[in-house]
Structures are given as C-alpha cells and as structure tokens.
TILO-65279 format. One record per residue: residue in one letter; x, y, z of N, C-alpha, C, O in turn. Coordinates in steps of 0.2 Angstrom, whole numbers, plus 2048, in hexadecimal, padded with zeros to 3 digits. Layout:
N
r, nxx, nyy, nzz, caxx, cayy, cazz, cxx, cyy, czz, oxx, oyy, ozz
A, X, Y, Z, X, Y, Z, X, Y, Z, X, Y, Z
...
# end
This chain:
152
r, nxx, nyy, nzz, caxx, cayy, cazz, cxx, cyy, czz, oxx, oyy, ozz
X, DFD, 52C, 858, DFE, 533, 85A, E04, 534, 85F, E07, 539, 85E
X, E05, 530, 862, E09, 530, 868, E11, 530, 864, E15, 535, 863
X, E11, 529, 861, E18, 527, 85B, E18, 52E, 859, E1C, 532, 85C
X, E15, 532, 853, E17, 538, 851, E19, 53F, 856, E1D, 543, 854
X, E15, 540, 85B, E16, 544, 862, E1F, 542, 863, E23, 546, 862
X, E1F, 53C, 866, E27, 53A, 866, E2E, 53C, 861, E34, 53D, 862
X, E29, 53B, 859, E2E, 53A, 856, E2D, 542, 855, E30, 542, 850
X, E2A, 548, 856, E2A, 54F, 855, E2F, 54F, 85B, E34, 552, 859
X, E30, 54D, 860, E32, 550, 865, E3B, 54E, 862, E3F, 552, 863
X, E3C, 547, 861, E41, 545, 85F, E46, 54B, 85D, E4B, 54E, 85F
X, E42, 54B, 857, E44, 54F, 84F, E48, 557, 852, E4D, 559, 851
X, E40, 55B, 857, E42, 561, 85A, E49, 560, 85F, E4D, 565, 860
X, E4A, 55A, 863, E4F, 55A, 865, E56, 55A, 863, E5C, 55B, 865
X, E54, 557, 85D, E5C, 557, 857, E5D, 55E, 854, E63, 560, 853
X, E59, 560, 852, E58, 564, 84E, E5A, 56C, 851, E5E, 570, 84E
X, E57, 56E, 859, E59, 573, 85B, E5D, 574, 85D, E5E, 57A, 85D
X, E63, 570, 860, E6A, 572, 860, E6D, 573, 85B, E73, 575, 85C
X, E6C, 571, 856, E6E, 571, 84E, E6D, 578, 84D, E72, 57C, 84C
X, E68, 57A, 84D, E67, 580, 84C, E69, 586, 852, E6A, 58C, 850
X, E69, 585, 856, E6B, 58A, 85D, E73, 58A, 85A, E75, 58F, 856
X, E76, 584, 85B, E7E, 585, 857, E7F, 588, 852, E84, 58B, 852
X, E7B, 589, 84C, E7B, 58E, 846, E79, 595, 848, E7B, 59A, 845
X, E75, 595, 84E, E75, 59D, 84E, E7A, 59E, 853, E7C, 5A4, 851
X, E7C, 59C, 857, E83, 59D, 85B, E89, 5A0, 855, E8B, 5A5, 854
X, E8A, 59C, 853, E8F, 59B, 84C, E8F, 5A1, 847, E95, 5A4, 846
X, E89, 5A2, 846, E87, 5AA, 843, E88, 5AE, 845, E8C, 5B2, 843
X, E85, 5AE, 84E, E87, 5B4, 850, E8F, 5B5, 853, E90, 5BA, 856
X, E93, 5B0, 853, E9A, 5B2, 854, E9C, 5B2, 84D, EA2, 5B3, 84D
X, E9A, 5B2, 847, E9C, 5B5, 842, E9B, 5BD, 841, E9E, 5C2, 83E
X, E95, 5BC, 844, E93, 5C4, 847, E97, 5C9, 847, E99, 5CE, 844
X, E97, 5C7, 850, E9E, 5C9, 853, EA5, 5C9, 851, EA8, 5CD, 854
X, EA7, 5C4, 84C, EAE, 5C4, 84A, EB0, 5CC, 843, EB5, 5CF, 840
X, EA7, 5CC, 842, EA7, 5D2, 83C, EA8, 5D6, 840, EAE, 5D9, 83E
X, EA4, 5DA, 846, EA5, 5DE, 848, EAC, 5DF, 84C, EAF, 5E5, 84C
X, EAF, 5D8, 851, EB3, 5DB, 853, EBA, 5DD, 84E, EBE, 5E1, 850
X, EBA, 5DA, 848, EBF, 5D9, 846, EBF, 5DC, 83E, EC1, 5D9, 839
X, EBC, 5E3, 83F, EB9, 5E7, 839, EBF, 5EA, 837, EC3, 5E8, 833
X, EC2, 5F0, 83C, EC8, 5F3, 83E, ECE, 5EE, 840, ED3, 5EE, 83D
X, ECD, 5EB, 846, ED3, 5E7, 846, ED7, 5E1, 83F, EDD, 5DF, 83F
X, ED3, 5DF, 83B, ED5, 5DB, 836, ED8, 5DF, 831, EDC, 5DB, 82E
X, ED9, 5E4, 830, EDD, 5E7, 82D, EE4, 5EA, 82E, EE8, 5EA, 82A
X, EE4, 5ED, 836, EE9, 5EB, 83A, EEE, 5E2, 839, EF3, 5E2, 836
X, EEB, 5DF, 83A, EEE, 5D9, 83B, EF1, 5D8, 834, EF7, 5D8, 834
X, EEE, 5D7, 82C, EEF, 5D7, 827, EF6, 5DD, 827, EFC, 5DB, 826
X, EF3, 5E4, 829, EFA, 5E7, 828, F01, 5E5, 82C, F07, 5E6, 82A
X, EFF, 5E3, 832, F03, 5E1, 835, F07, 5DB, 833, F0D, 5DB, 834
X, F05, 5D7, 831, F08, 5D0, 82D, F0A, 5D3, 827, F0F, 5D0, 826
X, F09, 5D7, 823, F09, 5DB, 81C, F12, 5DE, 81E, F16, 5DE, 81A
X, F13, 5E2, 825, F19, 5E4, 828, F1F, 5DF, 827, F24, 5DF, 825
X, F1C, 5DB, 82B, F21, 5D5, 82D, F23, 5D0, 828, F27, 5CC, 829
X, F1E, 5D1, 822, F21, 5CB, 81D, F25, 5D1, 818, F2A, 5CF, 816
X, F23, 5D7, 816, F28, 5DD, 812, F30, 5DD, 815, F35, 5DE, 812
X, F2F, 5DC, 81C, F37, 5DA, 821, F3A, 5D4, 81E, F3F, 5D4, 81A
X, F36, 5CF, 820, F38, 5C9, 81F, F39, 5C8, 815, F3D, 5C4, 813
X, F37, 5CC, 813, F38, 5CD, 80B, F3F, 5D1, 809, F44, 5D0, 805
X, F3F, 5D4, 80C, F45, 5DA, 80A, F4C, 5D5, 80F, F51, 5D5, 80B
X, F4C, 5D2, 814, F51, 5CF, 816, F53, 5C8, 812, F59, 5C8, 810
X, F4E, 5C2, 811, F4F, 5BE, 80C, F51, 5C2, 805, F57, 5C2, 802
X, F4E, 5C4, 804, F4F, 5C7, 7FB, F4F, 5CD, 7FB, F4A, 5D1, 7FB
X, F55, 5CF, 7FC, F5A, 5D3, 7FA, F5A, 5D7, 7F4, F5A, 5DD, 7F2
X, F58, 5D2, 7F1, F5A, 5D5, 7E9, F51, 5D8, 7E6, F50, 5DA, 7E0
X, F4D, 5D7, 7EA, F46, 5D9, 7E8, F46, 5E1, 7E9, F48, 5E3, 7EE
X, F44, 5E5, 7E5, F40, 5EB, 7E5, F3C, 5EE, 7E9, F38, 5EA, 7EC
X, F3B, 5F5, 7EB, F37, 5F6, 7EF, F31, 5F5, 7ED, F2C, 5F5, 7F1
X, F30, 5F6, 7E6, F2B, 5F4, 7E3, F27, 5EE, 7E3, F21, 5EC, 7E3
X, F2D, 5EA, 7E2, F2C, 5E4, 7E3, F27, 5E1, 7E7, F22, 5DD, 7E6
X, F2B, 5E3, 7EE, F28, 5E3, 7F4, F22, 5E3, 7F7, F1E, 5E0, 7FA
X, F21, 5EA, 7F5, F19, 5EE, 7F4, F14, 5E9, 7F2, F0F, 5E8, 7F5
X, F15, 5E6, 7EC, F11, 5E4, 7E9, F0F, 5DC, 7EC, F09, 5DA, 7ED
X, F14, 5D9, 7EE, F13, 5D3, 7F3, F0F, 5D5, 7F8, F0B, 5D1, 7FA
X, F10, 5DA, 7FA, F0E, 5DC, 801, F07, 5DD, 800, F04, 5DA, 803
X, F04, 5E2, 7FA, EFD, 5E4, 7F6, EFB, 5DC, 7F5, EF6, 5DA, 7F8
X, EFE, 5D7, 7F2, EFA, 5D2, 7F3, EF9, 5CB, 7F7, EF5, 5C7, 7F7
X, EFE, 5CD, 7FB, EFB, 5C8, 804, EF6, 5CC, 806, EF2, 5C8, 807
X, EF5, 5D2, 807, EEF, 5D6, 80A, EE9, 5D3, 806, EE4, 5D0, 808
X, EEA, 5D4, 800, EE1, 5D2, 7FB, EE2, 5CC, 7FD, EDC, 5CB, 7FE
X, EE6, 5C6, 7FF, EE4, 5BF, 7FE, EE1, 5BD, 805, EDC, 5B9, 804
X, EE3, 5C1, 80C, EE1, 5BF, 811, EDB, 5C3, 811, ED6, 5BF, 811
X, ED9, 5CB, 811, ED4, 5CD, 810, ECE, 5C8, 809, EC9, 5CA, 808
X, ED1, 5C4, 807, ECB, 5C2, 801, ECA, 5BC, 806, EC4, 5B9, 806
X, ECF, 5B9, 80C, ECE, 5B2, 80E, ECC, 5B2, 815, ECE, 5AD, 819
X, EC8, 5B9, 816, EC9, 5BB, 81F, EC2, 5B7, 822, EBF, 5B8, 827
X, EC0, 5B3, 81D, EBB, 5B0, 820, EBB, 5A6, 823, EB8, 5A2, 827
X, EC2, 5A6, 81F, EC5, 5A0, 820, ECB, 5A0, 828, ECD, 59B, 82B
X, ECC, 5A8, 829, ECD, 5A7, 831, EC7, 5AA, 835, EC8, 5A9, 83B
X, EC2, 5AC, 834, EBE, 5AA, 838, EBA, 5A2, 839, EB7, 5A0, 83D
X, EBB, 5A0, 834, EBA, 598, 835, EC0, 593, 83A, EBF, 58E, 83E
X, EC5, 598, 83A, ECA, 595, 840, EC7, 59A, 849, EC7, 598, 84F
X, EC5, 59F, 845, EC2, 5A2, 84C, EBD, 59E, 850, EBE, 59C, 855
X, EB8, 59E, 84B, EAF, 59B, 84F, EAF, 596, 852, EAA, 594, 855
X, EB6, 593, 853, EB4, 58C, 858, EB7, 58D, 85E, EB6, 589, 863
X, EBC, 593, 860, EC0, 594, 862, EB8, 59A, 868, EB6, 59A, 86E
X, EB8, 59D, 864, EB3, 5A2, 869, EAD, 59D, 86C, EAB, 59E, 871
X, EAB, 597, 867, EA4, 596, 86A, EA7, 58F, 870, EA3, 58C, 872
X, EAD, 58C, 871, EAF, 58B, 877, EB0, 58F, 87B, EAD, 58D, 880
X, EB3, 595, 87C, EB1, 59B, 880, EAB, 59D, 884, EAA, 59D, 88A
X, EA7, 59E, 87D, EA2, 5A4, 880, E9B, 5A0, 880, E9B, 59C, 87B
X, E97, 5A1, 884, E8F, 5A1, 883, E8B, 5A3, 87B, E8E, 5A8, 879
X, E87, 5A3, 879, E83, 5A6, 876, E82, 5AB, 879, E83, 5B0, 876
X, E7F, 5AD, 87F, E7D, 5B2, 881, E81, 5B9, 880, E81, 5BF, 87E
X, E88, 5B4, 885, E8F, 5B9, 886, E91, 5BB, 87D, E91, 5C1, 87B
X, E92, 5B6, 878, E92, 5B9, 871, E8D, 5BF, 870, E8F, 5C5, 86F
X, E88, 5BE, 871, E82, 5C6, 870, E84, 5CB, 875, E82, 5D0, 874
X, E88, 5C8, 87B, E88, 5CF, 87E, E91, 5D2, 87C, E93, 5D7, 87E
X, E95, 5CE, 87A, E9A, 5CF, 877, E99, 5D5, 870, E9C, 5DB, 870
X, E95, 5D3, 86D, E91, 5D5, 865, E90, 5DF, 868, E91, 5E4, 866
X, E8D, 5DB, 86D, E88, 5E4, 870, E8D, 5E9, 870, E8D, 5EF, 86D
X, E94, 5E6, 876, E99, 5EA, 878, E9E, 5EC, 871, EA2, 5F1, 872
X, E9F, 5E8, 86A, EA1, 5E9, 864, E9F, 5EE, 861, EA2, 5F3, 85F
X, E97, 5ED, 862, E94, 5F4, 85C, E94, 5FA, 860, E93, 5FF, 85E
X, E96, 5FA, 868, E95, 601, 869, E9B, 606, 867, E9F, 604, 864
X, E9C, 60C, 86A, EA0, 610, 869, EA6, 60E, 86D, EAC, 60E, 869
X, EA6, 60C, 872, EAA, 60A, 876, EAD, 604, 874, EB3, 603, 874
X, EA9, 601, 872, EAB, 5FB, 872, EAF, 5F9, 86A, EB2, 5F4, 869
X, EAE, 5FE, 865, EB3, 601, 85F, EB8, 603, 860, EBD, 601, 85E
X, EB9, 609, 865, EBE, 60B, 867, EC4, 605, 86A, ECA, 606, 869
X, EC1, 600, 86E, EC5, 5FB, 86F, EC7, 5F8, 86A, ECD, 5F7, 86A
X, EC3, 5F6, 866, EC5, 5F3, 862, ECD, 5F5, 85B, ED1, 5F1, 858
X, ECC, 5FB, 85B, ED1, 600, 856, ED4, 5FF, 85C, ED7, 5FB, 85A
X, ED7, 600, 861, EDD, 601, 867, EDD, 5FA, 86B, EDF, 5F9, 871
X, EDB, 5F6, 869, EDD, 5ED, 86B, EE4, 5ED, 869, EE8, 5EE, 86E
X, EE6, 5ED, 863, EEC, 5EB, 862, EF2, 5EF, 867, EF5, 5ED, 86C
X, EF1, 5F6, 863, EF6, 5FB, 869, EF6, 5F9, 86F, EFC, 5F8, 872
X, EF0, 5F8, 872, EF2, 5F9, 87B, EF4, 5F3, 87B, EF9, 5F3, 880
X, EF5, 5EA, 877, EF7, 5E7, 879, EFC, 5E6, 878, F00, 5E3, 87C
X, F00, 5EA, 870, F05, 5EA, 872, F0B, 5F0, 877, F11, 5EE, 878
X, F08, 5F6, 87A, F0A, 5FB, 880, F0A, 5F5, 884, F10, 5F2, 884
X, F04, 5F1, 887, F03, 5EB, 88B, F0A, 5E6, 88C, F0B, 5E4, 892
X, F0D, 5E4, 887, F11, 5E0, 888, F18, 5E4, 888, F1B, 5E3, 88D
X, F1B, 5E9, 885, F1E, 5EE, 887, F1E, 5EF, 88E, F22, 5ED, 892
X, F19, 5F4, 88F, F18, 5F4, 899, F1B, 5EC, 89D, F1E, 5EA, 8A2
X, F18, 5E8, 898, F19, 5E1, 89C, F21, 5DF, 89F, F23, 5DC, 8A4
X, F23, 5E2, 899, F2B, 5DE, 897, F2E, 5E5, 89D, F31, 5E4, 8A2
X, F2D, 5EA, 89A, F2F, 5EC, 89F, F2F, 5EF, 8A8, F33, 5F2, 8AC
X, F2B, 5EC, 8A9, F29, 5E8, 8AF, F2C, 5E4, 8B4, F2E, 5E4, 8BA
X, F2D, 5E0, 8AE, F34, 5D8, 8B0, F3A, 5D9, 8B0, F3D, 5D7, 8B5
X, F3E, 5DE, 8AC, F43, 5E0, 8AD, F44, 5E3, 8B5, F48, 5E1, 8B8
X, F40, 5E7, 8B6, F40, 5E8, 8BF, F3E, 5E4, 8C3, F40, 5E5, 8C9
X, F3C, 5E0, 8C1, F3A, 5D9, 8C5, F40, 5D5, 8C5, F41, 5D1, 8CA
X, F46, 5D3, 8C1, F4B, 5D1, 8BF, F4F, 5D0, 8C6, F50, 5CA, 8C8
X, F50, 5D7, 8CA, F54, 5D9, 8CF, F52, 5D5, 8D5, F56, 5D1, 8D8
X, F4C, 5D6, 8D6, F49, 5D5, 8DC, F47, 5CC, 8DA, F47, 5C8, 8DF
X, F46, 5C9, 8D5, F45, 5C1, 8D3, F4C, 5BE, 8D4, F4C, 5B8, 8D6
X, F53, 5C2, 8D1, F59, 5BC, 8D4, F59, 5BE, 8DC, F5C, 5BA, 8DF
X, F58, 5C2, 8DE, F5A, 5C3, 8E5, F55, 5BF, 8E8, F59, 5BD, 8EC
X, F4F, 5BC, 8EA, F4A, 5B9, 8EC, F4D, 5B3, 8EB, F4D, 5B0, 8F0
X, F50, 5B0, 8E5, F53, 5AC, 8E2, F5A, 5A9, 8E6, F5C, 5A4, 8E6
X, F5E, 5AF, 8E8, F63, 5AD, 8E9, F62, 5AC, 8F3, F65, 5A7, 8F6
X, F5E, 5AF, 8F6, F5A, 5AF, 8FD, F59, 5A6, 8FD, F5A, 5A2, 901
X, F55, 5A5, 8F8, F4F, 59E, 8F9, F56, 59C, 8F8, F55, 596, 8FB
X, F5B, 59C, 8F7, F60, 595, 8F4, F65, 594, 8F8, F68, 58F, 8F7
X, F66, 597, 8FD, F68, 59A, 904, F69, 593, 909, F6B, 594, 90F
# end
C-alpha cells in the first residue's frame, strides 16, 4: 500500500509540471492570439513595405506588377506560417512572465483598452523613437560641453 501511495505521488510529481508547462504554454498562446491579432498584420505589412523597396532597388527591371504579386505572396506565406513565430515567441514570454502575470496580461488584451494598445503599439513606438532621436540631438550640445569641461 505504501510502495503504491509513493509511487502515485512519484508519478503526480512528474507529471504536474508537465502539465502546468502545457497550460502556461497554451495560455501564452492565448495571449500571443489576442495580443497580436491586429498587430501581425501591421508587421507582415510592414515587412511586405520594405521587401517591395528592397525589390524595386535590386531589380530594376521588375514590374509593378510584378512586385505586387511578391509582395501578395510573402504576406500568405508569413500569415500561413504565423504560428511558427509564435513558436519563437513562447519561450521568450514564458521566461518573462509568470503564469499568473500571462492571464493577467490575456485580461488587459481582450479589454477595450487593452485593443486599443494593441492597434497603436507600433505608432507610438515608432513617434517613441522619433521623439527619442530627437531628444539627443539637443542633448548633443550640452553632451560635448560636459565632455569638453570633464577633459579639462
């Protein structure tokens, strides 16, 4: 009775972080649906911009047509394969985050608010690095002068 009592407890020892990991796992899959319903589209477009660039500057000789159609099909191949970057996501959040913090992450996704972020993540960060940069330019003046004081 005892042997079996131990080897249950064994078993539930192995077995329940296995599973606790599978539902973490899920639910930052969850999470990566919800956060990145609107924003993966953005992103595809956005790569879809810069390889049309990067198209028309190498080849020259391609069509706008041409172009279009590369561009129509990078977009189907990344959206057919958006689950193989979430496979590069999930290990990356679940060193991050808690299970708990993932479900409270999830909560702030589905709400109103938390959409709204989600659709203006990209803008504000790029205003964000904008505002950044020019920032440092005014900081430039006052950085060699500090510079030229300390060398003094």
């Amino acid at each position: 009775m005892l042997r079996r009592l131990c080897a249950a407890l064994v078993v539930a020892l192995l077995v329940l972080p296995a599973h606790a990991n599978a539902n973490k796992e899920d639910a930052i899959r969850d999470l990566l649906e919800v956060v990145m319903d609107s924003s993966f589209k953005q992103i595809v477009q956005a790569v879809q911009k810069q390889q049309g660039r990067m198209l028309k500057q190498s080849n020259s000789e391609l069509s706008d047509r041409q172009i279009n159609a590369a561009m129509q099909s990078a977009e189907r191949v990344l959206l057919e394969n958006k689950d193989e970057f979430y496979d590069q996501l999930v290990p990356i959040y679940d060193r991050h985050f808690s299970a708990g913090e993932i479900d409270q992450l999830r909560r702030f996704y589905e709400s109103d608010v938390g959409q709204k972020y989600a659709r203006k993540q990209g803008r504000i960060f790029q205003e964000s690095m904008k505002a950044g940069r020019e920032w440092m330019k005014g900081m430039m003046p006052k950085i060699k002068q500090y510079i030229r004081e300390d060398l003094k």
